[in-house]
C-alpha angles and dihedrals in degrees: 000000000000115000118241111260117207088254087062091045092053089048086054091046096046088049093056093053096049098048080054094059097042086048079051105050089050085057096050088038081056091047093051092047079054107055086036089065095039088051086049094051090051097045084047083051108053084032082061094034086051087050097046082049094061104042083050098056099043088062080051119258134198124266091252093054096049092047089048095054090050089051085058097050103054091040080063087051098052075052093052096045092039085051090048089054097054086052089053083054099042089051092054086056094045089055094045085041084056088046094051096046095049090051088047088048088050095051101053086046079059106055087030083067091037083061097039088044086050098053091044087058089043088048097046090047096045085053091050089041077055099047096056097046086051096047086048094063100042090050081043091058095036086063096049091048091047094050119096108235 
């Protein structure tokens, strides 16, 4: 069994790290399909609260409850504002996940071609090693066959 050379250490290695940030950017891709939903859930719920306020007031409602509905209201909009903000992050560590990943990707090419560059030279070498072996024989028996006994 061939022994394992450093280039094939640093192509284990780069595949590792890149499996890791792959691993890392699903999980950032699952954390982004999440507070999008959250965010979802609260747009439907003010969307809903806004609609409750104005079939209340139309049957009349107090000054305190109409004060408390627009509370309400804003408080879901801070949400909403504080929620958009996390995408926005999220989406900052999605795109340097993505860089990451590809520079990961490129380095392990790299190596990848360092390897397959290395066992075209061992194979070219191996088939001119052979070469030789095989022309000194012929020229070995040649000179058997050409020599008087």
């Amino acid at each position: 069994m061939p022994h394992e050379t450093p280039l094939d250490v640093l192509i284990n290695l780069a595949q590792d790290k890149l499996d890791a940030a792959g691993r890392a950017l699903s999980e950032l891709g699952e954390e982004r399909r999440n507070a999008q939903k959250q965010l979802s859930t609260l747009d439907t719920y003010r969307g809903d609260y806004t609609q409750r306020l104005q079939d209340t007031t139309a049957g009349g409602v107090s000054a305190s409850n109409y004060h408390n509905f627009r509370h309400f209201i804003a408080t879901l909009d801070e949400a909403i504002s504080q929620q958009n903000s996390i995408i926005a992050q999220i989406d900052t560590r999605i795109e340097a996940g993505r860089q990451r990943w590809h520079d990961e990707k490129r380095r392990l090419s790299s190596y990848e071609t360092l390897k397959a560059r290395q066992v075209r030279q061992l194979q070219y070498h191996e088939q001119r090693w052979e070469q030789r072996a095989s022309d000194e024989i012929s020229a070995g028996l040649y000179r058997r066959t050409r020599q008087p006994h």
